[in-house]
C-alpha positions as MATLAB code, in Angstrom:
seq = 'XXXXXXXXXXXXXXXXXXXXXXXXXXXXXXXXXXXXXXXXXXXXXXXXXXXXXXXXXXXXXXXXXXXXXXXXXXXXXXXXXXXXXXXXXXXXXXXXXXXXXXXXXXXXXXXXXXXXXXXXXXXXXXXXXXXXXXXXXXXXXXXXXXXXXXXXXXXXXXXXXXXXXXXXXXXXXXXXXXXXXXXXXXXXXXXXXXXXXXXXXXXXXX';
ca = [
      73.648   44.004   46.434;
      77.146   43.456   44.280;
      77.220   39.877   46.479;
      73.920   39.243   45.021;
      74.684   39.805   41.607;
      77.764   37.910   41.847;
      76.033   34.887   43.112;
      73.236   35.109   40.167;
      76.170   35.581   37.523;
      77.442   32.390   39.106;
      73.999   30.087   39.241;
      73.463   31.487   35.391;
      77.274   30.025   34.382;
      76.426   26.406   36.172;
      73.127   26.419   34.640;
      74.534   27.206   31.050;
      77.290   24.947   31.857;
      74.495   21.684   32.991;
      72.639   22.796   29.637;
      75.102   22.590   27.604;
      76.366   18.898   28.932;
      73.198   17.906   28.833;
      72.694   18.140   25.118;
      75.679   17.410   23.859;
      75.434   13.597   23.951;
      72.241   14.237   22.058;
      73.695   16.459   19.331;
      76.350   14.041   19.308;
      74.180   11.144   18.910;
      71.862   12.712   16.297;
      75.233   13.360   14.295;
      76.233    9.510   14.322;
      72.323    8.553   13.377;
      72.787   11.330   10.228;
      76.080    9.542    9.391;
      74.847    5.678    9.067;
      74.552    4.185    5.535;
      73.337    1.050    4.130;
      75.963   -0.060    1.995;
      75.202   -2.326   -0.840;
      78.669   -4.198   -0.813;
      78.845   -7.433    0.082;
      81.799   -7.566    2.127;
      81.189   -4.357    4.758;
      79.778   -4.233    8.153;
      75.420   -4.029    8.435;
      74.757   -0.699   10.013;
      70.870   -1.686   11.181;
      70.409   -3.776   14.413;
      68.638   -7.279   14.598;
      66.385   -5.248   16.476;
      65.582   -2.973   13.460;
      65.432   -5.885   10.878;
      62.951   -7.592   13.196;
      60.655   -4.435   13.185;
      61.348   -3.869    9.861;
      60.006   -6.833    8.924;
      57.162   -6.475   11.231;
      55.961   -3.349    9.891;
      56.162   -5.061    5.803;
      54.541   -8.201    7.309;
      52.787   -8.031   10.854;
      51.209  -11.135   11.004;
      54.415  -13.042   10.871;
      55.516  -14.793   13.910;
      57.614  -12.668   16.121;
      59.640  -15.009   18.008;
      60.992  -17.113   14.356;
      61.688  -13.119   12.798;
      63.426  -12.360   15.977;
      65.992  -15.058   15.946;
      66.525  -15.260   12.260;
      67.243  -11.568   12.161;
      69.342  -12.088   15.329;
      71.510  -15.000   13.126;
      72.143  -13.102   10.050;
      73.971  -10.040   12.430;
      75.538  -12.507   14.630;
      76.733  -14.639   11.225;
      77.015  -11.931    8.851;
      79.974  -10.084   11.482;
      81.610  -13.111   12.572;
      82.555  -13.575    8.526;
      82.762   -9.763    7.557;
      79.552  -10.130    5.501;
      76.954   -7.252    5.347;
      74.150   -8.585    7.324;
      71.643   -5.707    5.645;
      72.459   -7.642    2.222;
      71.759  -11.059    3.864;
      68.409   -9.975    5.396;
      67.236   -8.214    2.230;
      68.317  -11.014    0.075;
      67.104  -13.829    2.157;
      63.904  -11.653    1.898;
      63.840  -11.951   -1.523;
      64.562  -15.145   -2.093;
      62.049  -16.634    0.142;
      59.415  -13.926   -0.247;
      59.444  -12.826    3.043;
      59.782  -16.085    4.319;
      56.746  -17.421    2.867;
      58.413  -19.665    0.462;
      55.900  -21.309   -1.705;
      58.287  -22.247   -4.514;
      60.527  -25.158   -4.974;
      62.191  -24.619   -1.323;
      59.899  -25.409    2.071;
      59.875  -23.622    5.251;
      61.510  -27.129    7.161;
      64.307  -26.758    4.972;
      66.004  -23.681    6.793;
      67.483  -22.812    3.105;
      67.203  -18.771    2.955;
      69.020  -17.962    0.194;
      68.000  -20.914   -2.522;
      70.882  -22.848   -2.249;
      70.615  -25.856   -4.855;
      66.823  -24.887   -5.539;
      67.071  -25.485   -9.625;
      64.391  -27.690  -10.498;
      61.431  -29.780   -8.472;
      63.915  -32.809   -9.311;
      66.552  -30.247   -7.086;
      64.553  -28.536   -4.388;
      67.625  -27.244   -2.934;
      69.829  -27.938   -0.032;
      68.530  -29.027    3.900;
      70.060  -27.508    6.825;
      69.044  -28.837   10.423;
      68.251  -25.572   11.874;
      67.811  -21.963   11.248;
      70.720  -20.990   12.185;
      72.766  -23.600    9.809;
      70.453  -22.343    7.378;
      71.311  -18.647    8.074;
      75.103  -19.714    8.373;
      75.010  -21.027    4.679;
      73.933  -18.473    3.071;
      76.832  -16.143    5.058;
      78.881  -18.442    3.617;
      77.942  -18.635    0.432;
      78.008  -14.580    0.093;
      81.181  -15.053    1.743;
      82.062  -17.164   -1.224;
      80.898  -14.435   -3.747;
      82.117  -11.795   -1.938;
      86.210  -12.864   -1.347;
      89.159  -14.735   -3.016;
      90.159  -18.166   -2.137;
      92.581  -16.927    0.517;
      90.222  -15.491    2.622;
      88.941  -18.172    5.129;
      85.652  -18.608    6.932;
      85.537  -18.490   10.835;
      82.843  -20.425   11.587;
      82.842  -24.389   10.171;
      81.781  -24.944    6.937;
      78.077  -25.535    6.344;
      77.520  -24.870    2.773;
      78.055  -27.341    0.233;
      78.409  -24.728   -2.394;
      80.881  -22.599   -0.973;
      83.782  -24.051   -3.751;
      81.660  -22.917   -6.884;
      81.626  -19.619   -6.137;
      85.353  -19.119   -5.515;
      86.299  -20.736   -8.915;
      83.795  -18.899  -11.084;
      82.632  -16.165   -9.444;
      82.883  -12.802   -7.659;
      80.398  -10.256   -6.736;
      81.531   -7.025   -4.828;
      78.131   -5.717   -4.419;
      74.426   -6.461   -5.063;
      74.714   -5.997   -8.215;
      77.328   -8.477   -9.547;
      75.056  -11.114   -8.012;
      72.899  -10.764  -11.186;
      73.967  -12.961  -13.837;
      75.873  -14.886  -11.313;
      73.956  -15.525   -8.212;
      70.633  -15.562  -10.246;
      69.821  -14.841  -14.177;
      67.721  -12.882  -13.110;
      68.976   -9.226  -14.871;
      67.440   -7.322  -12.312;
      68.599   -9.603   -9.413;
      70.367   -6.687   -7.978;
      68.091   -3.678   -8.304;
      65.611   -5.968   -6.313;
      67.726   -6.367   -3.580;
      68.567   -2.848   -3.694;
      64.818   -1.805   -3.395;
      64.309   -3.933   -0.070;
      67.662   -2.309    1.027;
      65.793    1.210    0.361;
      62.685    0.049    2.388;
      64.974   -1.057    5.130;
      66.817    2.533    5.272;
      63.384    4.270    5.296;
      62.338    2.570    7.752;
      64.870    2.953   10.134;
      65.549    7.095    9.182;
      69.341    5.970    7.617;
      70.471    6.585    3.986;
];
């Protein structure tokens, strides 16, 4: 009878022991989820996933083409970190600047120009790039631009034809300095901000 207990006393420790192992990763993982935050600086790390942009995007706009939303919000992650530029900016900007990428303003879809580059007038449509990804590339760049000092190179080659302007008259170290600078627009950066807000909803971070 006492060997009986003992081995009971033992099963109950291993199965206590399994359980607990078993949901620590989660706890653990829960934690991290808590801990992500959108940050509305220009020159930190994009905590969402191209994966979560895409369906972010999806959900706002579901009749959009899937395969174009996957690989642009594939480049701005894959451009934004190889320059240190916060790739949930870029996406929410190049959001609003193109209206979801609908365009229908000065700049056209075949012009791969996210961000407005050079768009002033319908004398100055803006700039061309030859792909999406140049196009995605430039406007990294050009936030790059806003975002750092002149000593602080790019890594990738230079695409933009802007990228000088910004470094002699300008500097934005968040959303908001990119009113008045970026575009007159006042509230330039409280409507990046409130995509940024959608975003975070969306994917349960703050």
């Amino acid at each position: 009878m006492k060997k009986k207990i003992e081995v009971i006393i033992s099963l109950l420790c291993v199965l206590l022991f399994v359980t607990g192992c078993v949901s620590t990763p989660s706890t653990l993982e829960t934690s991290v989820l808590q801990e992500r935050k959108i940050s509305r600086k220009i020159m930190e790390k994009g905590v969402l996933s191209s994966e979560e942009l895409y369906r972010w995007f999806m959900s706002e706009y579901p009749d959009s083409s899937k395969s174009m939303i996957k690989r642009i919000a594939r480049y701005y992650v894959v451009e934004a970190d190889s320059e240190g530029v916060n790739s949930d900016v870029a996406f929410a900007q190049m959001c609003l600047e193109t209206g979801y990428l609908k365009f229908g303003n000065l700049v056209k879809p075949e012009m791969h120009n996210y961000c407005g580059l050079g768009a002033t007038d319908k004398d100055h449509p803006g700039e061309w790039f030859k792909t999406e990804r140049l196009g995605v590339r430039a406007h990294i760049q050009h936030l790059q631009a806003y975002g750092t000092t002149l000593e602080v190179e790019l890594k990738n080659p230079l695409v933009d034809p802007r990228y000088s302007w910004p470094h002699k008259a300008r500097f934005a170290e968040d959303i908001y300095g990119l009113a008045n600078t970026w575009a007159m627009d006042p509230l330039y950066g409280e409507k990046i901000n409130a995509i940024l807000d959608k975003m975070a909803s969306f994917a349960n971070v703050r």
